[in-house]
Structures are given as C-alpha cells and as structure tokens.
TIMI-2910 file (N, C-alpha, C, CB; in pm, 1 decimal, decimal comma, always signed):
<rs>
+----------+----------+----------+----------+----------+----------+----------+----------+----------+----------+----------+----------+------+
!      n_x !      n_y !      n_z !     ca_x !     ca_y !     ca_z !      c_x !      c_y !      c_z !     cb_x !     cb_y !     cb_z ! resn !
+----------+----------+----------+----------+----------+----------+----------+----------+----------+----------+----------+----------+------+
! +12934,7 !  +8670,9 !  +7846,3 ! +12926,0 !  +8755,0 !  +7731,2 ! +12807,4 !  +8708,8 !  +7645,9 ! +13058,0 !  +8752,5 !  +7651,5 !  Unk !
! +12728,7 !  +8827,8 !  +7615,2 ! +12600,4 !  +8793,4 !  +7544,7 ! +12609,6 !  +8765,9 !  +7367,4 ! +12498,2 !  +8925,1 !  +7578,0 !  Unk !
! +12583,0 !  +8695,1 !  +7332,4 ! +12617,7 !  +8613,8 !  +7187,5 ! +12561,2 !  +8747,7 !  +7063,5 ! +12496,0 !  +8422,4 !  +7172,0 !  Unk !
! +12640,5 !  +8763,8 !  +6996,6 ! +12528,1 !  +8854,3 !  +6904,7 ! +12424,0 !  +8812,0 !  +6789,0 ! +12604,1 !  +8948,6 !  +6832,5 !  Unk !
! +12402,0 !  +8697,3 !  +6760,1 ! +12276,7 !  +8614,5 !  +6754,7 ! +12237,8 !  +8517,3 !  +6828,9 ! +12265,5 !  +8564,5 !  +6659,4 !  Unk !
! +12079,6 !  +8487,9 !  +6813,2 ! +12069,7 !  +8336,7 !  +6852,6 ! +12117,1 !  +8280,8 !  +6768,2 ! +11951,2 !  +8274,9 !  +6875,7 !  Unk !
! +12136,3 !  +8154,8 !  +6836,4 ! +12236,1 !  +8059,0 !  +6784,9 ! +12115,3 !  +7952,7 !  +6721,6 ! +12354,7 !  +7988,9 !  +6919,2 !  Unk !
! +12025,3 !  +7962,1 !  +6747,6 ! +11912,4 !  +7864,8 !  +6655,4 ! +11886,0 !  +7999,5 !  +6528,0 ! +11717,9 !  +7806,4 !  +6775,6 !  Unk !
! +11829,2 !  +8054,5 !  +6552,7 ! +11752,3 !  +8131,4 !  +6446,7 ! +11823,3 !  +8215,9 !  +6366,6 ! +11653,9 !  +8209,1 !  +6499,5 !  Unk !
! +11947,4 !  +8288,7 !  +6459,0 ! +11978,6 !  +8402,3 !  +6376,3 ! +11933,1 !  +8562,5 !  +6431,9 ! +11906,9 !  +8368,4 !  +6240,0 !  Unk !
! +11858,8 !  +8563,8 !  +6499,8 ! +11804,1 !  +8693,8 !  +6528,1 ! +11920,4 !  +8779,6 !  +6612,4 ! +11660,5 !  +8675,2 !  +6613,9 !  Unk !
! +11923,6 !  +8885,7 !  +6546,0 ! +12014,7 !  +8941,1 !  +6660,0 ! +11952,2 !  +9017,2 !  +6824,9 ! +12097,7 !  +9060,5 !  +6574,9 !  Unk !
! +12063,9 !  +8948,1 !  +6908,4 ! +12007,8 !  +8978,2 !  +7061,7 ! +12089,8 !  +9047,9 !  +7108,5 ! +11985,7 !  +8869,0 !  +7160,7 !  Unk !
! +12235,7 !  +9062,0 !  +7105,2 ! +12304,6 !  +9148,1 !  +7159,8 ! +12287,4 !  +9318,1 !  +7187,9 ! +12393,1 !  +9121,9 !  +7098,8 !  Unk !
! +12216,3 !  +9363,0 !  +7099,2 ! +12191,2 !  +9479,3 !  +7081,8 ! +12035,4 !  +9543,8 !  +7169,5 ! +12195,2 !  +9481,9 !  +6928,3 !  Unk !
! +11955,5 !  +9414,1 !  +7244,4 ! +11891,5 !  +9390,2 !  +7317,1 ! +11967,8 !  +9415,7 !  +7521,4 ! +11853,1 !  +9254,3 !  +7246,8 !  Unk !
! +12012,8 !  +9335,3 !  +7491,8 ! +12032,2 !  +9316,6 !  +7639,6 ! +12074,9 !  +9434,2 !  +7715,5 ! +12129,7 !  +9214,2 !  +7664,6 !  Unk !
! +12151,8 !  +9567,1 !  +7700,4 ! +12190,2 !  +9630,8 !  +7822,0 ! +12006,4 !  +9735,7 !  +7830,0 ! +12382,7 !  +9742,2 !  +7795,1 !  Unk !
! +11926,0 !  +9725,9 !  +7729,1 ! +11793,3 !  +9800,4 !  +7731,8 ! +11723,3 !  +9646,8 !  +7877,7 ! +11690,0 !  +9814,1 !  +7505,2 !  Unk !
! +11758,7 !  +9521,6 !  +7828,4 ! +11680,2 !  +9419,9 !  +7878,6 ! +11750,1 !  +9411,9 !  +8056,9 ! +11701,3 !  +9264,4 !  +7765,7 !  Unk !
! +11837,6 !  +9465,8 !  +8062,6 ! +11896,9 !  +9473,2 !  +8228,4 ! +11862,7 !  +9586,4 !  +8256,6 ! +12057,3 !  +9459,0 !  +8266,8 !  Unk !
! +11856,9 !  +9700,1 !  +8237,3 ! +11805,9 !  +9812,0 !  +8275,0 ! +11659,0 !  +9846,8 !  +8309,6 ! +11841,5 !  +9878,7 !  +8192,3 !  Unk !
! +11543,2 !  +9772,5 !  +8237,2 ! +11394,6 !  +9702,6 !  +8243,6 ! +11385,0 !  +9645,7 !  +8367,2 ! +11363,5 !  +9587,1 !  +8135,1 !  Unk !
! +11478,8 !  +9518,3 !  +8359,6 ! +11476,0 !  +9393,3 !  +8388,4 ! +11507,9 !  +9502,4 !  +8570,6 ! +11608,1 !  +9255,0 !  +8284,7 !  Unk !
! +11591,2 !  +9598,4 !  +8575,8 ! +11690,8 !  +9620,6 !  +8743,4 ! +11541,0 !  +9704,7 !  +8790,4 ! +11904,5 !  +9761,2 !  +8745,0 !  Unk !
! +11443,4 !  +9752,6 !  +8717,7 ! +11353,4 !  +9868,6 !  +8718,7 ! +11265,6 !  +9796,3 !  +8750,1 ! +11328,1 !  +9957,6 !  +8605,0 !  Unk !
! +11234,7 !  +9669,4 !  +8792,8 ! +11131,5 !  +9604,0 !  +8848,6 ! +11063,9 !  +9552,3 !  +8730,2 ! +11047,5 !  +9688,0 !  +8938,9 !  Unk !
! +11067,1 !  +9549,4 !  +8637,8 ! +10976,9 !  +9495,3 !  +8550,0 ! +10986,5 !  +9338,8 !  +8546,3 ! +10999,4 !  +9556,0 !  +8416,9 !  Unk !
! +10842,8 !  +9247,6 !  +8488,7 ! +10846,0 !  +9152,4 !  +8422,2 ! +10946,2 !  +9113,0 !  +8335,7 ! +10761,1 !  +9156,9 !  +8376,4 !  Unk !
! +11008,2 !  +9002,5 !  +8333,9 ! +11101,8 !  +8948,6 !  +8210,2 ! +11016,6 !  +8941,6 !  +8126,7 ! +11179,8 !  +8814,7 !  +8215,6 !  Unk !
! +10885,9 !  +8852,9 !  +8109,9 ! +10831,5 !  +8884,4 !  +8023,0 ! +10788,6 !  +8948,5 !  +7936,6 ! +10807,2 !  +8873,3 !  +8032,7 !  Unk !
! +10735,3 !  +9019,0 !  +8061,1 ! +10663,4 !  +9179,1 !  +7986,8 ! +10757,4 !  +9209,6 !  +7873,3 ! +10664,4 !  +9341,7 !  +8106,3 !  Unk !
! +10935,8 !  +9255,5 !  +7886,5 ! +11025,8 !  +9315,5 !  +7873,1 ! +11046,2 !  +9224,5 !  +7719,6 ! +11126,7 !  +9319,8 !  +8003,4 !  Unk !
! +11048,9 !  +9161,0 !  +7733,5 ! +11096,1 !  +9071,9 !  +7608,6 ! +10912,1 !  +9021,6 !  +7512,5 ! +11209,1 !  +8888,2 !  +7698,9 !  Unk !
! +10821,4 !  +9027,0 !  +7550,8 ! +10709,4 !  +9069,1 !  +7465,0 ! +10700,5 !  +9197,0 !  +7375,3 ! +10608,7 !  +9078,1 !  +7546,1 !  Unk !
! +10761,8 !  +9337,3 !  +7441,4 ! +10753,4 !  +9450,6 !  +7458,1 ! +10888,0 !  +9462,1 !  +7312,1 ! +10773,4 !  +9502,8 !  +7636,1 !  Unk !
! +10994,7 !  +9406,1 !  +7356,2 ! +11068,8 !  +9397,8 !  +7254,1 ! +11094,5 !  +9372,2 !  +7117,6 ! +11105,6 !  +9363,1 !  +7279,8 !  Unk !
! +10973,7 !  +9245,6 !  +7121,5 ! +10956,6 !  +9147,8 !  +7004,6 ! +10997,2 !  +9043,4 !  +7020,2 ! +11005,1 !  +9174,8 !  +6896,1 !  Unk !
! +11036,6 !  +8972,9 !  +7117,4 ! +11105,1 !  +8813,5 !  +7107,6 ! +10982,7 !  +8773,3 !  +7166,9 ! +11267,6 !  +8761,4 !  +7199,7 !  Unk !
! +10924,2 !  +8700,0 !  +7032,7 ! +10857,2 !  +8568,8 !  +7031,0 ! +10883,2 !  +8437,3 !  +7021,3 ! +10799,1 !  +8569,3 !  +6964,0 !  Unk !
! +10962,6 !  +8401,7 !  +6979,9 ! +11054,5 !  +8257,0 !  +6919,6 ! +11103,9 !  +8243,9 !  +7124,0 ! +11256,9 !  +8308,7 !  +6740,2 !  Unk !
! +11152,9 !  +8112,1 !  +7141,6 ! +11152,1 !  +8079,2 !  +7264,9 ! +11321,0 !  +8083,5 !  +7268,3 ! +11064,1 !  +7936,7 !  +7300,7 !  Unk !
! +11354,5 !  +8026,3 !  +7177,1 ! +11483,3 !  +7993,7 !  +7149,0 ! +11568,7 !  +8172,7 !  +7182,7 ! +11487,4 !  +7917,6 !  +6964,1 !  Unk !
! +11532,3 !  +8245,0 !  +7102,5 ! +11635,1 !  +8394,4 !  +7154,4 ! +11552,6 !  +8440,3 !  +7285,2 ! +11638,1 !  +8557,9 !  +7013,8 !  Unk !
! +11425,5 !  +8414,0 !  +7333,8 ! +11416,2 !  +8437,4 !  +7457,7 ! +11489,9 !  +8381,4 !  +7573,3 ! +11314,9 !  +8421,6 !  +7472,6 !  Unk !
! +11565,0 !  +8275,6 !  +7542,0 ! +11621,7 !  +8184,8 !  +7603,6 ! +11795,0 !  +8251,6 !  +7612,0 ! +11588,5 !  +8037,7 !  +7520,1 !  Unk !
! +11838,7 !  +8320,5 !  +7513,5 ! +11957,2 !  +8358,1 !  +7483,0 ! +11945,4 !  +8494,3 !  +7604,5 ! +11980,1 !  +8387,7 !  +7303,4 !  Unk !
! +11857,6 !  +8561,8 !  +7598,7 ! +11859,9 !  +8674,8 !  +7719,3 ! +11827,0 !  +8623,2 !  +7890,2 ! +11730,2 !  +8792,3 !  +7674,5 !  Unk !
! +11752,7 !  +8532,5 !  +7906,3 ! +11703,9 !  +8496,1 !  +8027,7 ! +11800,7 !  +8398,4 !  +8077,3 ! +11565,2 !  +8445,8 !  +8021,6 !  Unk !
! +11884,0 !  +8337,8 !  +7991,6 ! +11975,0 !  +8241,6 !  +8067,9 ! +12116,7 !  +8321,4 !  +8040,4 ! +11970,2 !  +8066,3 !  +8004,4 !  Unk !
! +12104,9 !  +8425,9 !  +8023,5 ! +12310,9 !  +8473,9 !  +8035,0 ! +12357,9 !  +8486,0 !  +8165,1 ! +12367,0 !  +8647,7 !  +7969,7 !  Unk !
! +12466,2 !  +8454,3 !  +8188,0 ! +12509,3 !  +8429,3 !  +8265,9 ! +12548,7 !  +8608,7 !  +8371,2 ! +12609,2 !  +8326,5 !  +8202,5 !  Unk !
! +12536,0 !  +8673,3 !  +8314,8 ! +12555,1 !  +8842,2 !  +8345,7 ! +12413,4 !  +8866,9 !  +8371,0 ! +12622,2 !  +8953,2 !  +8207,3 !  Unk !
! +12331,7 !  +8812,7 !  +8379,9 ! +12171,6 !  +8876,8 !  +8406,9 ! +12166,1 !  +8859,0 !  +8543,3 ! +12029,9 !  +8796,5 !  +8329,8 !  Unk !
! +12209,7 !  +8718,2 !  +8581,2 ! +12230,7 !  +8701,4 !  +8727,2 ! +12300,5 !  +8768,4 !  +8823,1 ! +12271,3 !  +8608,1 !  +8743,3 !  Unk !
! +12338,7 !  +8890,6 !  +8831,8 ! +12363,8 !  +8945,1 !  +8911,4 ! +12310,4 !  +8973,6 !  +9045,0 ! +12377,7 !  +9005,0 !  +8863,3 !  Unk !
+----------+----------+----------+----------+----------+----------+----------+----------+----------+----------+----------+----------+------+
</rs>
C-alpha cells in the first residue's frame, strides 16, 4: 500500500501512483515519468520506485 505522503518531506504521492503504473506498464522511463510529474526531491522518488505493488 502506497503511503499518502513522503515520509521525509511531506509531499503528497499517493495521488501519483496509479497515473505512475499506467506510464510506468506503457513502456516508459521511470524517470522520464516521475521528472514529467514533478518529483525532484529523491526521497518521494524513492516512495514510488520502491513500493512494493510496482513490482509486479
């Protein structure tokens, strides 16, 4: 289950992720996808790229 902030900063990510799996299933860059979004800070980039539901 995806957190609805980061847990360092505060930013909310939850409201991110089913746009960031749908990108993410469409062949895209993680990167790209999360540049494209606005997550700059490493810390909530970290909250989408390590959930445990991305790994599918």
């Amino acid at each position: 289950m995806i957190p609805i902030r980061c847990v360092s900063c505060g930013k909310p990510v939850s409201a991110y992720f089913d746009e960031y799996n749908t990108r993410l299933a469409d062949g895209e860059k993680s990167k790209d996808i999360l540049d494209d979004m606005g997550f700059k800070r490493y810390c909530c980039r970290r909250m989408l790229i390590s959930n445990v539901e991305t790994w599918k």
